[in-house]
Every structure is written in structure tokens, then in C-alpha cells.
Backbone as a chain_set.jsonl record, in Angstrom:
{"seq": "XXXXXXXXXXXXXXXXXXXXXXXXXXXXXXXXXXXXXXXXXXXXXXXXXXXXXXXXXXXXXXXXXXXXXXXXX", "coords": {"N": [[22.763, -19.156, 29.927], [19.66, -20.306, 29.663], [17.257, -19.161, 26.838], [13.456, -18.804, 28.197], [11.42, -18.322, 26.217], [10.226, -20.019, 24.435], [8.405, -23.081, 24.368], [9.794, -25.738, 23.336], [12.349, -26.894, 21.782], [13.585, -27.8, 18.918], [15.63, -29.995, 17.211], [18.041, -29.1, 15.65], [19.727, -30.087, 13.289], [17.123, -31.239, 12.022], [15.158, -30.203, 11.96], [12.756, -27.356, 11.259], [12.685, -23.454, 11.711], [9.975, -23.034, 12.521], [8.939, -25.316, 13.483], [9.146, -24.493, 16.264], [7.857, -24.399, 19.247], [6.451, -21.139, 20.781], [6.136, -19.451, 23.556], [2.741, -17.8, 24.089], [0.902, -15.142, 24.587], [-1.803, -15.338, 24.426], [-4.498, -17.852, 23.121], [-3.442, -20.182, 20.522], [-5.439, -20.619, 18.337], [-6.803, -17.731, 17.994], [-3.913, -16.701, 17.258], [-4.189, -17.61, 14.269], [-6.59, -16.705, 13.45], [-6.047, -13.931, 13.662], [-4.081, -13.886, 11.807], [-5.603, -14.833, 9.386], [-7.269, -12.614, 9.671], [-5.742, -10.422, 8.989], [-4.594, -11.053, 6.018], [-7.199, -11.094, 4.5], [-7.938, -8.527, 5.031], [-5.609, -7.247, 3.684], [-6.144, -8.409, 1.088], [-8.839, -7.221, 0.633], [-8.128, -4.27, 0.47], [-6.536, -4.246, -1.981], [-8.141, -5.205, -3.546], [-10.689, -3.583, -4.094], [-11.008, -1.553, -5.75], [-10.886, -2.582, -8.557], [-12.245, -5.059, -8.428], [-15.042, -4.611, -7.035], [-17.203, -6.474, -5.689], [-15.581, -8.769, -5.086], [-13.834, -7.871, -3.276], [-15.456, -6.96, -0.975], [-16.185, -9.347, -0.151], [-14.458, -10.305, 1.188], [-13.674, -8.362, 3.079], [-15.868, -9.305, 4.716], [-15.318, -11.478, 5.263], [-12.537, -11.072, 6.576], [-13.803, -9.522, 9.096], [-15.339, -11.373, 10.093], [-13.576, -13.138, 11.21], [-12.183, -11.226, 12.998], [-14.051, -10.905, 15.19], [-13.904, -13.895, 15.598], [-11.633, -13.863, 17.168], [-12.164, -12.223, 18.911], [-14.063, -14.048, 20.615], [-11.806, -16.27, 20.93], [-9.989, -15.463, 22.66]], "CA": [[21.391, -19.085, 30.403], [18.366, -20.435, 28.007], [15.793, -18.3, 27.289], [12.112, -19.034, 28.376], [10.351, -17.683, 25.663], [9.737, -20.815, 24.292], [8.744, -24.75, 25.292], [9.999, -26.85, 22.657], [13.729, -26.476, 21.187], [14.05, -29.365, 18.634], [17.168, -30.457, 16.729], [18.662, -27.832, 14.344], [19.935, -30.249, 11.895], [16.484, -31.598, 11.475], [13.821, -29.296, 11.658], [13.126, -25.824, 10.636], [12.191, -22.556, 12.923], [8.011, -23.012, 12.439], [8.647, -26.301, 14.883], [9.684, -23.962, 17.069], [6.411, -23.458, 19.945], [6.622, -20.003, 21.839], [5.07, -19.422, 24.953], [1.488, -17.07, 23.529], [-0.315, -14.241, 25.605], [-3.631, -16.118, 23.81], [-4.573, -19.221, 21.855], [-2.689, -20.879, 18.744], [-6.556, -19.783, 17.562], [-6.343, -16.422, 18.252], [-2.897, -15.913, 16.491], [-4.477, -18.053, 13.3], [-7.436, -16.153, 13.101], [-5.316, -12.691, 13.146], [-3.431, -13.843, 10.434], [-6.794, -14.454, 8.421], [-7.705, -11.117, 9.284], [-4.769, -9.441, 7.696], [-4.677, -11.409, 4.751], [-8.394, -10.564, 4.026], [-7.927, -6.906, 4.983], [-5.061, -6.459, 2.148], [-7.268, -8.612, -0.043], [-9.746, -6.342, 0.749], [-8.004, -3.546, -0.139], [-6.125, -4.4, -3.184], [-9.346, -5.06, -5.305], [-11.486, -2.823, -3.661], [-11.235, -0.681, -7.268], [-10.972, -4.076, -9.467], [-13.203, -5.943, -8.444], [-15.576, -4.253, -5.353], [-17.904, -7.66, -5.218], [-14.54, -9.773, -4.208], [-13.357, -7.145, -2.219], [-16.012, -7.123, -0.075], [-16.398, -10.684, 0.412], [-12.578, -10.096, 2.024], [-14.134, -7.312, 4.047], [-16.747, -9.942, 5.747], [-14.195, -12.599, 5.623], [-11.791, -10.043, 8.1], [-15.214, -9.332, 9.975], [-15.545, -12.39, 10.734], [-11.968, -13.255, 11.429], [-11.905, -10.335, 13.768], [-15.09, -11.515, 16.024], [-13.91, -15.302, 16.164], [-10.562, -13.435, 17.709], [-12.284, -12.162, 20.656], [-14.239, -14.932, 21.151], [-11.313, -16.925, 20.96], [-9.099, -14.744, 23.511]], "C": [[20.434, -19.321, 29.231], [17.294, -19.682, 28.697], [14.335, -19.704, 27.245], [11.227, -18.617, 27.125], [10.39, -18.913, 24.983], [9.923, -22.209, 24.49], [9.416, -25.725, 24.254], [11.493, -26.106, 21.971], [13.889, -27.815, 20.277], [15.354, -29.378, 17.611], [17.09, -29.345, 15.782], [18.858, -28.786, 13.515], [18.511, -31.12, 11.494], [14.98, -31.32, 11.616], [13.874, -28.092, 11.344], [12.448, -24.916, 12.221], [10.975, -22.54, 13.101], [8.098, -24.229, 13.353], [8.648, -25.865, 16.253], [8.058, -23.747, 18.163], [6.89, -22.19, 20.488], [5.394, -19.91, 22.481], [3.654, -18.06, 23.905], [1.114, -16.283, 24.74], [-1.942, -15.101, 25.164], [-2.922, -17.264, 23.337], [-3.773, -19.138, 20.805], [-3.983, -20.146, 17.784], [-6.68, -18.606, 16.899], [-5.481, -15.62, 17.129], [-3.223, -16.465, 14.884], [-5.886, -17.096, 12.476], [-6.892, -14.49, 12.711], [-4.582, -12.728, 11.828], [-4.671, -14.065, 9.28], [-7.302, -12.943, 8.007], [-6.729, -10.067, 8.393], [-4.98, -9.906, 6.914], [-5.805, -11.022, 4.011], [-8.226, -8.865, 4.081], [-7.196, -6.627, 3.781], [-5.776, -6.976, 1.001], [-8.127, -7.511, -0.183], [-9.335, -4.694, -0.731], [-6.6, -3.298, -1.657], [-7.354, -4.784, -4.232], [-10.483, -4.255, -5.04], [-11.662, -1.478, -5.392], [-11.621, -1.766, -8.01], [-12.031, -4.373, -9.601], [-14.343, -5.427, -7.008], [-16.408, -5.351, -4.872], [-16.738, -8.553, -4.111], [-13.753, -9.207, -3.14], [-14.266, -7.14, -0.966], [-16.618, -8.251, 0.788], [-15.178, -10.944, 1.135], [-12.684, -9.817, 3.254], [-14.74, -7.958, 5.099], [-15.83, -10.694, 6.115], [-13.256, -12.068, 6.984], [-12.985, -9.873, 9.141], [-14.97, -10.557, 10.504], [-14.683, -12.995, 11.916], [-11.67, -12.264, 13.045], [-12.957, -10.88, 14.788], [-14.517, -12.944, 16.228], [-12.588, -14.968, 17.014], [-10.99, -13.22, 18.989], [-12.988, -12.477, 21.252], [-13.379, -16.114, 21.548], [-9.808, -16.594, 21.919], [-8.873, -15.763, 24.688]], "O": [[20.41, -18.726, 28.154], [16.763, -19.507, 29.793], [14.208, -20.799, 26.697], [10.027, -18.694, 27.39], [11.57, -18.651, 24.749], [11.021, -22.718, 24.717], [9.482, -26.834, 24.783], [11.584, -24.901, 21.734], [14.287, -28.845, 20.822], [15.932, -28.299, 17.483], [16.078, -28.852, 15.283], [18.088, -28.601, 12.573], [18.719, -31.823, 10.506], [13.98, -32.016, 11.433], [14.977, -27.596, 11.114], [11.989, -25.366, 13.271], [10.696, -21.87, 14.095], [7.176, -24.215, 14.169], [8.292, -26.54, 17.218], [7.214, -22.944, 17.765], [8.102, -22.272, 20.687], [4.215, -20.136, 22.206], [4.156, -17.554, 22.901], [1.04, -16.831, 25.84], [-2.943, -15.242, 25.866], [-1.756, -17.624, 23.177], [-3.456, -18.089, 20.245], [-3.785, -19.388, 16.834], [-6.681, -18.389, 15.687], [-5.766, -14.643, 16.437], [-2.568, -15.837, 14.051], [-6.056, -16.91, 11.271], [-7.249, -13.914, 11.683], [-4.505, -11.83, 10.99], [-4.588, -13.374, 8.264], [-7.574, -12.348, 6.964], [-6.957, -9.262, 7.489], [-5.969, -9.335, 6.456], [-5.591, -10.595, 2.876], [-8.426, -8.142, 3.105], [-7.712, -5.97, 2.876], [-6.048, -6.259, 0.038], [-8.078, -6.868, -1.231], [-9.755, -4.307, -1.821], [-6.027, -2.275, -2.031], [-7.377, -4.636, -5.454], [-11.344, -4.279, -5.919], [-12.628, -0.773, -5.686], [-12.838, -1.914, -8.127], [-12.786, -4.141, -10.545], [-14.252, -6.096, -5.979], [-16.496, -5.397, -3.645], [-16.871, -8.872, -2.929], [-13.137, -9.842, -2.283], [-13.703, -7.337, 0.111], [-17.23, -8.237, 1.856], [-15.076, -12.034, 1.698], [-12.233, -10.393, 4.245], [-14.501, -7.608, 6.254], [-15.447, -10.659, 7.285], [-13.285, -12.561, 8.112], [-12.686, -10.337, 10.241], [-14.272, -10.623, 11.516], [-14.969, -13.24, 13.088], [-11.016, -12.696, 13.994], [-12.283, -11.641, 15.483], [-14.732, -13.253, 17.4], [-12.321, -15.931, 17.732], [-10.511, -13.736, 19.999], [-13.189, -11.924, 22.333], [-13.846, -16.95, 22.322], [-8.796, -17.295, 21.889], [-8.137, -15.466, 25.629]]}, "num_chains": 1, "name": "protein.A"}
């Protein structure tokens, strides 16, 4: 039995698993913009002592990131 969870299966000996599509509850957007938002959030808080200017330009950056998410639902 093949699973459903995703539409595209392409050759094993000549692609990797990121060709792979899976079916989404949301947008490709959506899951691109979440991954912004983490990445800025640990930015965030890894220089948040360091550096607090670049940290907080992280902080808006996730802000942002987070709002184009659930416009992009």
C-alpha cells in the first residue's frame, strides 16, 4: 500500500529527499515564513546580551515573519 502523504515520489538514485513534495495543511509560504521566524527568534536570542541593536532587528524580522504567516494561511 503507498502512502498518501505525499504527491511527487521521484527516482531515488537521482534525487535527494527535499524533491520530495508533501501534501501541507497551508501554503509552501506559510511553512517558509515559519522557518524565518525561528531562525530570527534564536538570532534574536543569542545576541540579545552581545549585541541588543542586532538582536532586535531579529526580533522585528520574527514580527514580521509571524504576521506575513497569518496572512499567508
Amino acid at each position: 500500500m503507498k502512502s498518501k502523504r505525499h504527491n511527487i515520489q521521484p527516482n531515488w538514485e537521482t534525487s535527494t529527499d527535499r524533491q520530495i513534495e508533501f501534501k501541507r495543511t497551508y501554503s509552501r509560504k506559510y511553512y517558509d515564513y515559519a522557518v524565518k521566524k525561528v531562525v530570527n527568534e534564536v538570532e534574536f536570542h543569542r545576541n540579545i546580551l552581545k549585541s541588543p541593536i542586532k538582536a532586535f532587528k531579529h526580533k522585528a524580522k520574527s514580527i514580521v515573519a509571524s504576521g506575513l504567516m497569518k496572512i499567508s494561511k
